[in-house]
C-alpha positions, 0 to 999 in steps of 0.5 A, spaced: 974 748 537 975 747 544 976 741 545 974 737 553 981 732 553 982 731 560 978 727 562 979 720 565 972 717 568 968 718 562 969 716 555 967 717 549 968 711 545 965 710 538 959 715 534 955 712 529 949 711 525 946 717 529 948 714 536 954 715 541 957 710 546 960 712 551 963 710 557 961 714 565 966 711 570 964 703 569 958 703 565 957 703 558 951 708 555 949 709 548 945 715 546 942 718 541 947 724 537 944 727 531 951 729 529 954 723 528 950 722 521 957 717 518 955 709 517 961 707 520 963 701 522 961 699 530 967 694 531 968 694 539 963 689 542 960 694 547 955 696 543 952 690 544 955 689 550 952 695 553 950 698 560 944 702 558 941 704 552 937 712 550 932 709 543 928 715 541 920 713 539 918 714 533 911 718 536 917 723 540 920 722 546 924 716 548 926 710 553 932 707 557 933 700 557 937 701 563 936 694 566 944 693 568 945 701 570 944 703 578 940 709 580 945 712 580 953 712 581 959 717 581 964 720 577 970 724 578 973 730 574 981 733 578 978 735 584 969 735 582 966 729 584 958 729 580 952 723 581 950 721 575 943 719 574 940 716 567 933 721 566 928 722 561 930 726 555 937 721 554 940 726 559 945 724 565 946 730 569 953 732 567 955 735 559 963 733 559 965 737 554 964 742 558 970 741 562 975 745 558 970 751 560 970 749 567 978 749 567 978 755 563 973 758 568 977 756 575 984 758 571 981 765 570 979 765 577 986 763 580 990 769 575 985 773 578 988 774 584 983 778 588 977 775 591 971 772 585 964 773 585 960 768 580 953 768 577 952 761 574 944 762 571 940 756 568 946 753 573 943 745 571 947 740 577 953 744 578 959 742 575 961 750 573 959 752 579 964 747 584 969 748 579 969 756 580 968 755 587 973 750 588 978 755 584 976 761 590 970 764 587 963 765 591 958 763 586 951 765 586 947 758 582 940 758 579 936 754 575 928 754 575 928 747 577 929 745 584 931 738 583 937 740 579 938 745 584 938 740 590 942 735 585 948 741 585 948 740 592 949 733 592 955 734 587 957 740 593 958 735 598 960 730 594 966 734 591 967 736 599 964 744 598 959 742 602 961 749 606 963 754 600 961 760 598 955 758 594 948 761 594 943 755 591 937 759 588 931 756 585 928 761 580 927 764 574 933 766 571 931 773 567 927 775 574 932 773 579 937 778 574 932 783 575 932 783 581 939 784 583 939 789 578 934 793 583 938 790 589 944 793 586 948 787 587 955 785 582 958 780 581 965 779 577 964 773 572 957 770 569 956 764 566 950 762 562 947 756 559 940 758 557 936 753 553 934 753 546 926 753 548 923 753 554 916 756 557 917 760 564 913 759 570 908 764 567 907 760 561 913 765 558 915 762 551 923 762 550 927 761 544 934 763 543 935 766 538 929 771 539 930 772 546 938 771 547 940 778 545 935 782 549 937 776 556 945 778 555 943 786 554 939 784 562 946 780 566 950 787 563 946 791 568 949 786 574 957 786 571 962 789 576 965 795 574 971 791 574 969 784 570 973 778 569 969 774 564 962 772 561 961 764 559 956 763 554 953 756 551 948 754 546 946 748 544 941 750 539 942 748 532 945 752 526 947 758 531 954 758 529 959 760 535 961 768 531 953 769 532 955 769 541 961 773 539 958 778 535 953 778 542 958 779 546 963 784 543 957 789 541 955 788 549 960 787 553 967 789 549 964 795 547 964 798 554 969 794 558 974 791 552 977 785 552 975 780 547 972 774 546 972 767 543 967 763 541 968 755 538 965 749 538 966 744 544 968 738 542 970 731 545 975 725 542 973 719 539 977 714 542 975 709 535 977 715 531 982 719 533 976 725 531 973 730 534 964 730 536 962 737 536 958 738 541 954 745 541 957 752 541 961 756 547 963 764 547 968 766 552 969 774 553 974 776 557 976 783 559 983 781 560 
């Protein structure tokens, strides 16, 4: 497992009975995690005490009982500094245990000792591509939804990358890769965060498991000659991590080499001493 320890503005503090309480700079939430089905005792007071709570509806969805909490307030990862912001769907605009992968890319970056080229799809606010563009890389972010892409330029200029080699699109992942092939533009390194389900703006169904295959065999046509790494998550229940490494040795390793690790993403549990997984992650390296 590849686990997210280094972080000192966020928390995970306790999981229990289907919710995780967690803390994010000075606030408290509790939300929903189906992975935490274990009854275990709720001892710190903070699940009383809390800041904001995501309760699902029985009818689907859910709300924020958010009546202590700002609109939104900062947090710092090292060098990156994010917005957080309570939306629909319990998110908050930053997954941390995705730091270990943020500190894996910028370190694949720095060893490089050449100039980078990054291409972070389904880019959600950001946290990826700062942490590459912090490390030296250019990065070319996208994601379909413009609010997000206008958030990731909040966390660029909040993390004092305002002026970085970053090219903000707004558009369809599969498409924009389309086109960069047609264009013959290359990059050195992609990153991918594609969904479990989605519709694309032409009412397009997307479901991982049918469409990844046929989505990674595509971002190979934009890979340079001389590729650093390709980064890919999923958050989809019951795919295991060996599935993304079988995806990524059939297509890359077979023509550059390198190899690949794919794991669980984890995040400590300060009441426990355990570890949440937190969805599947694979890294091929050609190194």
């Amino acid at each position: 497992m590849f686990i997210s320890d280094k972080w000192k503005d966020f928390e995970l503090i306790d999981c229990s009975k289907g919710e995780k309480l967690e803390r994010w700079g000075k606030y408290t939430l509790v939300r929903p995690d189906p992975q935490a089905i274990w009854d275990t005792p709720r001892r710190d007071p903070r699940w009383k005490q809390r800041d904001g709570r995501y309760q699902r509806s029985e009818s689907g969805g859910g709300s924020w009982d958010k009546s202590a909490l700002p609109e939104s307030w900062q947090i710092t990862y090292g060098e990156l500094r994010f917005n957080v912001k309570p939306m629909n769907f319990k998110h908050t605009g930053i997954f941390p245990e995705q730091a270990c992968n943020w500190d894996w890319a910028a370190e694949k970056i720095r060893g490089a000792k050449r100039p980078v080229s990054v291409l972070n799809l389904f880019g959600y606010t950001g946290a990826a591509t700062l942490a590459c563009a912090k490390a030296g890389a250019s990065v070319c972010h996208v994601d379909a939804a413009k609010g997000m892409v206008a958030w990731g330029r909040e966390n660029a200029q909040l993390s004092g990358l305002g002026e970085a080699p970053i090219r903000w699109i707004v558009d369809d992942c599969a498409k924009f890769v389309e086109r960069e092939i047609r264009r013959e533009r290359r990059y050195d390194a992609i990153i991918m965060d594609p969904p479990s389900y989605g519709r694309g703006p032409g009412g397009e169904v997307w479901k991982l498991e049918k469409d990844l295959w046929g989505f990674v065999s595509l971002c190979a046509g934009v890979l340079s000659d001389e590729p650093l790494f390709v980064l890919i998550n999923s958050y989809t229940t019951g795919l295991s991590p060996s599935v993304l490494s079988y995806v990524t040795e059939s297509i890359f390793t077979k023509k550059y080499g390198g190899r690949s690790d794919s794991r669980e993403l984890g995040l400590p549990v300060t009441a426990s001493g355990l570890v949440l997984p937190c969805g599947a992650t694979c890294r091929w390296s050609a190194e």
